[in-house]
Wavefront OBJ file of the C-alpha trace (Angstrom):
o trace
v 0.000 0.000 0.000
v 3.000 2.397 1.253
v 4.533 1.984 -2.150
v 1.289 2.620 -4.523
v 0.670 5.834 -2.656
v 4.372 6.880 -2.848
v 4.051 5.907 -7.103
v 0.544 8.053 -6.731
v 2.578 11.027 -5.000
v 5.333 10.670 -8.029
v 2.727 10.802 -10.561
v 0.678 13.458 -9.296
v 4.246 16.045 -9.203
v 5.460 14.913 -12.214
v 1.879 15.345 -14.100
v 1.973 18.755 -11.954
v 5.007 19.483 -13.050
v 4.295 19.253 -16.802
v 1.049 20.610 -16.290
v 2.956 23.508 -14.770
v 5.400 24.175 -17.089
v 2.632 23.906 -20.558
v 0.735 26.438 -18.053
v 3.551 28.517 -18.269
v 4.431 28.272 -21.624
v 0.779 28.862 -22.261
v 0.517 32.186 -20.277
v 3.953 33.326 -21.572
v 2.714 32.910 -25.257
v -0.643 34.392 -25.089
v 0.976 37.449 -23.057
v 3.346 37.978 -26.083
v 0.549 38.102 -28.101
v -1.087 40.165 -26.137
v 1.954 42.268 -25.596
v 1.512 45.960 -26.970
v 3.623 49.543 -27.463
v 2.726 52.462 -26.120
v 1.297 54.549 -28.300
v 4.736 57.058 -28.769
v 6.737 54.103 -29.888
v 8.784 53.939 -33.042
v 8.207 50.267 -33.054
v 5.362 49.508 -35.215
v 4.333 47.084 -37.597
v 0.789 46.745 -39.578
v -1.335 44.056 -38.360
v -2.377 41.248 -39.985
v -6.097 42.220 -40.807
v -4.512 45.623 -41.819
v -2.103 44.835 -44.461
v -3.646 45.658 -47.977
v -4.073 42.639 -50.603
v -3.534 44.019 -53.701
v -4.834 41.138 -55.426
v -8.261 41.588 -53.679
v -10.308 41.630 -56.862
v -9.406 37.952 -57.544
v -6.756 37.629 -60.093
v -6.592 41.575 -61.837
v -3.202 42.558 -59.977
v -0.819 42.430 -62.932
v 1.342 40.725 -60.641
v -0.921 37.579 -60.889
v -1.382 37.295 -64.403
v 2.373 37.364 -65.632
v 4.725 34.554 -64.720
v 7.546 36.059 -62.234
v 10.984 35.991 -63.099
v 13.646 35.272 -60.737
v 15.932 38.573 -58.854
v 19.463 37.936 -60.466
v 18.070 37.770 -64.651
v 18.978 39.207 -67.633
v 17.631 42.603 -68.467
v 16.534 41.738 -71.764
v 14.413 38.904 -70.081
v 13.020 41.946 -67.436
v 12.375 44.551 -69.617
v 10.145 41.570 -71.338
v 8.590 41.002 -67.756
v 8.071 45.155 -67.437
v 6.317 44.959 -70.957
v 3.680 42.323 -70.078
v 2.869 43.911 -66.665
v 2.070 47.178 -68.722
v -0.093 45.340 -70.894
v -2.014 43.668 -68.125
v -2.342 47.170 -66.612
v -4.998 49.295 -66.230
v -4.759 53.496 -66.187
v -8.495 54.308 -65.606
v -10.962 54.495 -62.452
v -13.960 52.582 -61.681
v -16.329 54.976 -59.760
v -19.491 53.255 -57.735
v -21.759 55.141 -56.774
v -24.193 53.164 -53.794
v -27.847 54.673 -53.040
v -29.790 53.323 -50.784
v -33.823 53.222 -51.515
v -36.029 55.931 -50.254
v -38.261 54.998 -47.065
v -40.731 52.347 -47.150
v -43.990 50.668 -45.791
v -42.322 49.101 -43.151
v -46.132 47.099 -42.701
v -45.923 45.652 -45.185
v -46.092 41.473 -45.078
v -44.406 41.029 -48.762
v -41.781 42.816 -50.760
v -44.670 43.981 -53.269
v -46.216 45.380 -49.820
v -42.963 47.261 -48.835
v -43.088 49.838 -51.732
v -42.150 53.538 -51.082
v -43.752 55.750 -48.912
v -44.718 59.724 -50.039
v -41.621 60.868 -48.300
v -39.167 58.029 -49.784
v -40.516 59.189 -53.023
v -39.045 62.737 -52.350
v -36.352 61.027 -50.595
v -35.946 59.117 -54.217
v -36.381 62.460 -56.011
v -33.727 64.720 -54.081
v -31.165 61.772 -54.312
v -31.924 62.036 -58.477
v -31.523 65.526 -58.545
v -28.007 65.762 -56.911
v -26.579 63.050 -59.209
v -27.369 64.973 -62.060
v -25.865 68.042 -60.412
v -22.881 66.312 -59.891
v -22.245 66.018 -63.666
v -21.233 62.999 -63.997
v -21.067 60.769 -67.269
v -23.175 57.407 -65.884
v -23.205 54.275 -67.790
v -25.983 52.689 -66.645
v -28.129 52.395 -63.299
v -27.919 48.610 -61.564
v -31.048 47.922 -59.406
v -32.279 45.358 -57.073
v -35.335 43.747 -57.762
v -36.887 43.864 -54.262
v -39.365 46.606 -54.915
v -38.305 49.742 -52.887
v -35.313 49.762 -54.818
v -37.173 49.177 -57.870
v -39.251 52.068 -57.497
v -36.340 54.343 -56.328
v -34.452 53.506 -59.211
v -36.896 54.189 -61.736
v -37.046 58.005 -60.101
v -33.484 58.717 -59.974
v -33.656 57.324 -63.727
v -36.106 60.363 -64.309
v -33.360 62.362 -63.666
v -30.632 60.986 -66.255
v -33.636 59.641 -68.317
v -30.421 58.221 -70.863
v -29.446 55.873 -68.568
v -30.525 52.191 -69.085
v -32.162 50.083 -66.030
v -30.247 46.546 -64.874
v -32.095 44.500 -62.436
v -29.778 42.008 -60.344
v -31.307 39.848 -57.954
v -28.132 39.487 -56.167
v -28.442 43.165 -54.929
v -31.849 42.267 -52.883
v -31.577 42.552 -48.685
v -30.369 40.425 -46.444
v -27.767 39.327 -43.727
v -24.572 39.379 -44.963
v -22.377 38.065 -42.214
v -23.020 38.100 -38.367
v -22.205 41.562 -36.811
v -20.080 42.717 -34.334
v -21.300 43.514 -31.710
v -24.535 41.787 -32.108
v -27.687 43.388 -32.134
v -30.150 42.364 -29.687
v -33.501 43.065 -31.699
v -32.232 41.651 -35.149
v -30.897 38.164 -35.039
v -31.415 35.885 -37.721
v -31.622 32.490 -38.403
v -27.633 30.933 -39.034
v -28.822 29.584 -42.471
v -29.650 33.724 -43.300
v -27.017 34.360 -42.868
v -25.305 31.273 -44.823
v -27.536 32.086 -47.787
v -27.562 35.734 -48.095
v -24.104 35.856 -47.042
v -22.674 34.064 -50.145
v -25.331 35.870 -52.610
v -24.139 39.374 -51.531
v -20.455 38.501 -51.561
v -21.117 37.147 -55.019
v -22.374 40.452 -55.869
v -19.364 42.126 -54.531
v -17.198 39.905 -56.571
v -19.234 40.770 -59.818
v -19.389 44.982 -59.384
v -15.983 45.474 -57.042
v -13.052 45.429 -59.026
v -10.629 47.287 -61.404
v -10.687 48.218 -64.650
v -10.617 46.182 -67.357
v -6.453 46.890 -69.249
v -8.202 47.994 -72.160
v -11.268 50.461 -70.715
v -9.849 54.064 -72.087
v -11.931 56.421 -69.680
v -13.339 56.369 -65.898
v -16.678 55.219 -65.441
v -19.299 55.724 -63.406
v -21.810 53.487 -62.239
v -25.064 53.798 -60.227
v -26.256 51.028 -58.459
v -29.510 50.948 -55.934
v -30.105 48.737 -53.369
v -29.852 48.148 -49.368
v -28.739 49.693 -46.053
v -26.770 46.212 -45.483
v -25.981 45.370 -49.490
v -24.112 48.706 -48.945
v -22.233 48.581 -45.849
v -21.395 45.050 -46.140
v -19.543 46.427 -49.936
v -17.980 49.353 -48.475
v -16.379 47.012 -45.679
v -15.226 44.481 -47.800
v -13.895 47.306 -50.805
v -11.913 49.327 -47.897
v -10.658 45.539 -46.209
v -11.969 45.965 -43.178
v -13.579 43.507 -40.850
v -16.709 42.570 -42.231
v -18.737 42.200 -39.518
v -18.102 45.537 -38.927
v -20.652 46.349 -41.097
v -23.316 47.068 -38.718
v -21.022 49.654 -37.011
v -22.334 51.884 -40.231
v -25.587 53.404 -40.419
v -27.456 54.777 -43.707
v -30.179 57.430 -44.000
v -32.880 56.643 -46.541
v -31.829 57.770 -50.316
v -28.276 58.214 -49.222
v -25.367 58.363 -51.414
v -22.084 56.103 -51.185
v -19.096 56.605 -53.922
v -16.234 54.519 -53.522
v -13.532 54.530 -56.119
v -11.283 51.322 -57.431
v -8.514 52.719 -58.845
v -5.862 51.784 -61.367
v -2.939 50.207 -59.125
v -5.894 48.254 -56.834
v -5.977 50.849 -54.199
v -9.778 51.585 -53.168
v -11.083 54.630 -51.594
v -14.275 55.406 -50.144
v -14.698 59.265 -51.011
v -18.142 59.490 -49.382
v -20.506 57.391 -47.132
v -24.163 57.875 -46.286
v -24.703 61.201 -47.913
v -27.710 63.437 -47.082
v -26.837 67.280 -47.028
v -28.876 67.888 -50.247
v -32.283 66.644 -48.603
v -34.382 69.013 -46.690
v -34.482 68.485 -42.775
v -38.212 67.350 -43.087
v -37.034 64.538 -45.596
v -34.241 63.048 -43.711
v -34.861 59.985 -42.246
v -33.389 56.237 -41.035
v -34.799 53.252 -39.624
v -36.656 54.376 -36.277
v -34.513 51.261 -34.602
v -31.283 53.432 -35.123
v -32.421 56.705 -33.527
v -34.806 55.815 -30.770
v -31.509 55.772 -28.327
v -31.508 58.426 -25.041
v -28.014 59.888 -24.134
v -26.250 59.684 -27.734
v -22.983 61.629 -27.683
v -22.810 63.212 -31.421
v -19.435 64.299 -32.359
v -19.673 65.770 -35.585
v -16.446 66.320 -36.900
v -15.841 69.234 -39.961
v -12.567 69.286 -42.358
v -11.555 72.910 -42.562
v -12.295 74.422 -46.097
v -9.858 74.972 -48.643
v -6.789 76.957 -47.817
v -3.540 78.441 -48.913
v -1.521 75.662 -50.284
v 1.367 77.663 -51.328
v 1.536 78.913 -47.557
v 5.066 78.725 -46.076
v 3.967 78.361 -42.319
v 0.636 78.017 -40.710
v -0.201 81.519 -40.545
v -0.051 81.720 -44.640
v -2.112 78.798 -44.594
v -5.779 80.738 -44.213
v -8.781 79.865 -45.916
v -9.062 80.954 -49.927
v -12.324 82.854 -50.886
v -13.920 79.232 -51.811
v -12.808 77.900 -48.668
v -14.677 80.352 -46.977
v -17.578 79.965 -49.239
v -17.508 76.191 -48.421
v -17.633 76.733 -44.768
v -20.226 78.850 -45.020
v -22.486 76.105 -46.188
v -21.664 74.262 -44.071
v -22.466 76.250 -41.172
v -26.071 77.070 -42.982
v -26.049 72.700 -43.376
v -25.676 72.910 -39.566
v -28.257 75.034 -38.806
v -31.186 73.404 -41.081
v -30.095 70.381 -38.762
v -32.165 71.575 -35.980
v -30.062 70.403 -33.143
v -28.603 71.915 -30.358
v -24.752 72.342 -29.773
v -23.126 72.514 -26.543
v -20.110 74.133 -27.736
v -17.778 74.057 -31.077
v -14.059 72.705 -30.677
v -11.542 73.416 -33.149
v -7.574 72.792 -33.676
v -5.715 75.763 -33.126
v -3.770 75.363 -36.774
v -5.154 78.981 -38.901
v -7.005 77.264 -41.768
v -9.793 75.611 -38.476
v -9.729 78.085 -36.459
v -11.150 80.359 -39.233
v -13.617 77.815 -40.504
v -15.100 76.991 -37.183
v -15.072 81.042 -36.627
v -17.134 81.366 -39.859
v -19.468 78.144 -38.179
v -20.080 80.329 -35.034
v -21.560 82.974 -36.969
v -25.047 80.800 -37.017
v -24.764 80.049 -34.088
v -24.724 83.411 -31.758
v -23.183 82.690 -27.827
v -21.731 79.157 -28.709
v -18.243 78.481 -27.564
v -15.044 78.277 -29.456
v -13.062 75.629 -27.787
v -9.181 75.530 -29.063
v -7.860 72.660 -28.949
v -3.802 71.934 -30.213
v -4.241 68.159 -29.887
v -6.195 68.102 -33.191
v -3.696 69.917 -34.845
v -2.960 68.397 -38.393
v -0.344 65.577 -38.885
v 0.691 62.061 -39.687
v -0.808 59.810 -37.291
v 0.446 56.570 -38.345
v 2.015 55.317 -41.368
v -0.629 53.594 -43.643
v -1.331 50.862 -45.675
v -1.408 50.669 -48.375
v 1.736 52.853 -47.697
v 1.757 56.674 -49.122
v 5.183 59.126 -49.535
v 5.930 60.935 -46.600
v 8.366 63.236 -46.139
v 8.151 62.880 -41.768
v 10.306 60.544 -40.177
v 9.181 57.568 -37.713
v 10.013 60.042 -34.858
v 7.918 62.529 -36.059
v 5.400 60.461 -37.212
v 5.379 58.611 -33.513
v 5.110 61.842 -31.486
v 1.941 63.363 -33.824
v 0.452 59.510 -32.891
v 1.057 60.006 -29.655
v -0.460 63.630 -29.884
v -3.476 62.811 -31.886
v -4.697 59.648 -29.885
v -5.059 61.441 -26.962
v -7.112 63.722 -28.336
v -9.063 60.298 -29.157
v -8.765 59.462 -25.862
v -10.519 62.769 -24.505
v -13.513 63.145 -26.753
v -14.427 59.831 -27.969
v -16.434 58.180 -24.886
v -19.934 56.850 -24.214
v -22.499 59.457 -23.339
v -24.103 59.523 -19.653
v -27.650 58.511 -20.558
v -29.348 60.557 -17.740
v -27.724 63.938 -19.902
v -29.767 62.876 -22.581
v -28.540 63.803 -26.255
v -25.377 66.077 -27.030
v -23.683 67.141 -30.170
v -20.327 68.371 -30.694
v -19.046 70.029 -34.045
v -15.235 69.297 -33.848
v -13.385 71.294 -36.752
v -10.209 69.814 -37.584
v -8.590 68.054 -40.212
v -8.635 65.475 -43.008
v -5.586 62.704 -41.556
v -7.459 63.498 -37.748
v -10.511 62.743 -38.733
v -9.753 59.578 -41.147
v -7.768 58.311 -38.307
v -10.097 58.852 -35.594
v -12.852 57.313 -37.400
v -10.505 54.386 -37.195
v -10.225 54.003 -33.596
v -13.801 54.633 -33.504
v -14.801 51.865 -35.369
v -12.252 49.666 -34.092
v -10.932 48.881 -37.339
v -7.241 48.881 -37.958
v -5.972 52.414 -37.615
v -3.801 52.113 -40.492
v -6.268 51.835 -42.839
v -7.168 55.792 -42.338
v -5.533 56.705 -46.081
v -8.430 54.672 -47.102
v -11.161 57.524 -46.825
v -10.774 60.740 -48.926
v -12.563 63.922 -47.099
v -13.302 66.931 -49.210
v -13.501 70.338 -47.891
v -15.772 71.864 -45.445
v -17.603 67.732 -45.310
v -18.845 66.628 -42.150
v -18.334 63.409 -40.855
v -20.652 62.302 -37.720
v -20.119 59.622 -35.636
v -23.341 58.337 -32.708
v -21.727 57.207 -29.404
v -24.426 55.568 -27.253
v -24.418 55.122 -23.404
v -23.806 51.281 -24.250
v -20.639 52.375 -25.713
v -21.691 50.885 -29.562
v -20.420 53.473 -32.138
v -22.157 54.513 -35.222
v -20.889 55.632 -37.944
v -23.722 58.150 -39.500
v -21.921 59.723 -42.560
v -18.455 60.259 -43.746
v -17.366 63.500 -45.919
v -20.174 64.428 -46.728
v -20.605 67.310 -48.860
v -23.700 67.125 -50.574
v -24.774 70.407 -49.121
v -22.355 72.594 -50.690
v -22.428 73.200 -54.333
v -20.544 71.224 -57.194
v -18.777 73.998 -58.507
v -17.622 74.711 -55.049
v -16.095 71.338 -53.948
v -12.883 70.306 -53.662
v -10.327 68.078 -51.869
l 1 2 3 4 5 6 7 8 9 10 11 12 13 14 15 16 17 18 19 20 21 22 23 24 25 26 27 28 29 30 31 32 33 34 35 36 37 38 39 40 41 42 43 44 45 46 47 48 49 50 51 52 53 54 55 56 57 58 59 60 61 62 63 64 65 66 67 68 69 70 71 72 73 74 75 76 77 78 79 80 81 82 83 84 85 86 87 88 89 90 91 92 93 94 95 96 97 98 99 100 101 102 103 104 105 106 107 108 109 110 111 112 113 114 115 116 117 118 119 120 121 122 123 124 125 126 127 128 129 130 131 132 133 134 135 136 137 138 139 140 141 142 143 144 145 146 147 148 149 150 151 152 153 154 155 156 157 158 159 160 161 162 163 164 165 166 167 168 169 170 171 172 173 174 175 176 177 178 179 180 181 182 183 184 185 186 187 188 189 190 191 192 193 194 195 196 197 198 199 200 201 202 203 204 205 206 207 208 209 210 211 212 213 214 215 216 217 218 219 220 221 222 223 224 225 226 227 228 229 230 231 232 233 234 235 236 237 238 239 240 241 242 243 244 245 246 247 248 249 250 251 252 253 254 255 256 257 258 259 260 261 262 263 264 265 266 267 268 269 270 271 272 273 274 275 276 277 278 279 280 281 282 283 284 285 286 287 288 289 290 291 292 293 294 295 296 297 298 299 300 301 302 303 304 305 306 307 308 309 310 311 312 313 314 315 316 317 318 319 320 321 322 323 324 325 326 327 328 329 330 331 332 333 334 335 336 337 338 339 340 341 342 343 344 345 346 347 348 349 350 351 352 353 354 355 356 357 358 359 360 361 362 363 364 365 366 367 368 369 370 371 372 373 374 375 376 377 378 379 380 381 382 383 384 385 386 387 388 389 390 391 392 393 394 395 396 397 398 399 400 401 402 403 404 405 406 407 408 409 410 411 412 413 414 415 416 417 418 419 420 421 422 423 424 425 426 427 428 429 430 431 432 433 434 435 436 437 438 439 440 441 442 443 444 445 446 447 448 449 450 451 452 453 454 455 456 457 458 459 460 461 462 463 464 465 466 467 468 469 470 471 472 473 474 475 476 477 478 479 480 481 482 483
C-alpha cells in the first residue's frame, strides 16, 4: 500500500510538473501576443487584418497574371517582364456610386407590400436631382429587384432619363455576415445568414473590381439597393472587418461613392450622404435613432486653404474655402439640433472655418484645442510618400490619440442627447474614425474627405459606435467642392 501511494505522490508532481510548465508556456505565449507599445513608440508594424491585398479583386493585380521571373536575370528577359505587366495594366478608375432606396412601408407582409412611402418618393427624387448636379457621365443604373429599390431607381432614372435600367437579384436585402457587436432586436436564423451571405459577396465579386487593361476612360456606375448590401460592400472594398458592417448606419436615399482605382488601391470618397435633402425629408430606420443619451461628435474638415503657404499663418482659408464653410455652417443650422459648444484645432485654416461656423450660431463656444492639430498619425497601408520621419510620425500619434482618448467616450444617458461640431482636419478625422470603429488604424488613407464635409459619428451610453456619414458634402455646391 506504502509503495502505490508513494508511485501516486510521483505521478501526481510529475503530471503537476508538466502541467505547470505547458501552463507557463501557455501564459507566456498568449501574453506575447497580447503584448503591446505604447502609443509614442517607433516600433510599429501593420497588423495582420490591416495589411492591404492588392490582389483583392481575384486575379486583376498584374502581378498575378504574368509569370515572375527570378531577382538575379537578364535585363533583356526583365524589360520583357516590365512589358507584359504594362499590358495587363490598367490606367483608368472605376467609380461606384451606392444609393440606398427611399423609405418604405415598413407594414408591409411582402416585398410587393414594402413599396415607397410619399416621403421616400421625395427622398428618391432629391437623391436624383443631386446626381445629375454632380455632372457625372453614368453608364448605366444597376437595381435590385426587391421593390423599394425598384421604385427608387426608376425616379433617380427620371433624372438621367439616358441611362438604361439593370435588375440584379443578387443586390436584394439580407444578412450578410453576423455583426459585431450583435444586435439584440435583429438576429437571424444561421442559415440567413449562410444564404444571403454568399449571394451578396457574389455580388461584390461581380461589381468590385478594377478596370478592365483595355477600358480608355473612368466610369461611373449607379447602383440601388440596401442599407446592409451597402455597408457590407464598403467594408469588404476598404478591407476591413466585415462584420463591422453594422457599425455603419445609412439614411434613406443616401449616397455612397467609392472609387477602385488603377494600381488596386480603393477609396471610399463618401458614405451615407444626405446634405442635399431638406431636414423634413431626412430619415433612417426608427430602430437606429430611438436611443436616449447619444454623444454626437460631428467632426468638420476645414475648407480649402492656402496651399502655397510657407507656415501656418499663410495657410488661411481661400475665398472658396470660406464659401464652403459657409455652407456648411447654414447645413448645420437646417439640422435643428442643439450644440453645446464648437471645438476646433488651433492650426489657422480651423480656427477660421469653425469662426465662420459660429456665426449661425450666436453665444456658442469656441473651444481651441492643439491636440487636433494636423499631422501624420500613423504610417498607412497601403503605404503613401511621406516626407516625416518615424520620430515625427510617432510623437503626432502620440499627440493625436489622446485627443481620441478625450472626446471619444460613451455618453451619460441621464444627460440625454449632445452634439459636438469638432473642426479639424482630413488625416485626424480619417484616423479617428478608425479608432472609432475599431478597425485597424492604419487603414485611415483609405477615406478621402473633401472640404468643409462633415463626418458624424453616434456614441451611445452602451458604448456601440455609429458611424452616421463620412465627408459628406452634398450640401455645398458642385462647382464649389474640392479636396
Amino acid at each position: 500500500m506504502g509503495s502505490w501511494t508513494r508511485m501516486q505522490r510521483m505521478v501526481s508532481l510529475t503530471v503537476g510538473a508538466v502541467g505547470g510548465a505547458a501552463g507557463f508556456w501557455y501564459a507566456s505565449r498568449q501574453w506575447n501576443q497580447r503584448q503591446v507599445h505604447a502609443s509614442w513608440t517607433t516600433n510599429f508594424e501593420v497588423s495582420k487584418c490591416g495589411k492591404w491585398d492588392y490582389n483583392w479583386d481575384h486575379s486583376r493585380d498584374p502581378r498575378s497574371l504574368v509569370e515572375p521571373v527570378g531577382d538575379n536575370v537578364d535585363p533583356v528577359v526583365q524589360n520583357r517582364y516590365n512589358e507584359k505587366l504594362d499590358k495587363k495594366r490598367t490606367r483608368v478608375t472605376r467609380h461606384l456610386i451606392l444609393v440606398r432606396h427611399g423609405q418604405y412601408n415598413m407594414d408591409g407582409r411582402t416585398d410587393a407590400e414594402r413599396y415607397l412611402t410619399e416621403k421616400g418618393r421625395k427622398q428618391a427624387a432629391c437623391s436624383g436631382e443631386r446626381l445629375k448636379q454632380l455632372g457625372f457621365d453614368f453608364d448605366k443604373i444597376i437595381r435590385s429587384t426587391m421593390t423599394r429599390a425598384q421604385e427608387t431607381a426608376k425616379i433617380i432614372s427620371g433624372s438621367l432619363p439616358e441611362l438604361k435600367l439593370h435588375d440584379d437579384a443578387m443586390l436584394e436585402e439580407g444578412a450578410p455576415i453576423p455583426p459585431e457587436p450583435p444586435v439584440g432586436h435583429w438576429r437571424p436564423e444561421v442559415s440567413q445568414f449562410f444564404e444571403d451571405g454568399a449571394r451578396i459577396e457574389a455580388a461584390f465579386r461581380k461589381y468590385f473590381h478594377r478596370a478592365e487593361p483595355d477600358q480608355k476612360q473612368d466610369t461611373y456606375t449607379l447602383v440601388v439597393c440596401h442599407a446592409n448590401v451597402i455597408r457590407y460592400f464598403v467594408c469588404r472594398a476598404l478591407q476591413f472587418p466585415p462584420e463591422a458592417w453594422l457599425r455603419i448606419s445609412l439614411g434613406h436615399a443616401s449616397i455612397t461613392w467609392i472609387s477602385v482605382m488603377d494600381d488596386g488601391r480603393v477609396t471610399l470618397r463618401t458614405l451615407g450622404e444626405t446634405g442635399h435633402m431638406p431636414k423634413e425629408l431626412l430619415s433612417r430606420p426608427s430602430n437606429q435613432t430611438k436611443a436616449r443619451g447619444t454623444r454626437n461628435l460631428i467632426l468638420i474638415r476645414h475648407g480649402q486653404y492656402n496651399l502655397d503657404g510657407r507656415n501656418d499663418s499663410e495657410r488661411y482659408l481661400t475665398e472658396v474655402g470660406q464659401k464652403q464653410v459657409a455652407f456648411t455652417a447654414d447645413y448645420l443650422k437646417r439640422l435643428g439640433v442643439k450644440f453645446d459648444r464648437i471645438v476646433r484645432s488651433t492650426m489657422t485654416r480651423a480656427r477660421e472655418s469653425a469662426k465662420i461656423i459660429s456665426g449661425s450660431f450666436p453665444g456658442l463656444k469656441l473651444l481651441d484645442e492643439p491636440l487636433l492639430m494636423e499631422g501624420t498619425p500613423i504610417r498607412p497601408d497601403p503605404p503613401s510618400s511621406s516626407r516625416h520621419t518615424d520620430s515625427e510620425i510617432a510623437t503626432t500619434h502620440a499627440r493625436i490619440e489622446a485627443a481620441f482618448r478625450k472626446y471619444f467616450h460613451r455618453a451619460v444617458q441621464k444627460q440625454g442627447d449632445t452634439y459636438t461640431p469638432v473642426v479639424c482636419h482630413a488625416n485626424v478625422i480619417r484616423y479617428l474614425v478608425c479608432r472609432a470603429l475599431q478597425i485597424p488604424p492604419e487603414a485611415w488613407l483609405r477615406m478621402s474627405l473633401q472640404h468643409a464635409s462633415l463626418t458624424w459619428i453616434a456614441i451611445g451610453h452602451t458604448g456601440r459606435v455609429s458611424l452616421r456619414s463620412l465627408g459628406e458634402a452634398s450640401h455645398i455646391p458642385p462647382q464649389l467642392q474640392s479636396r
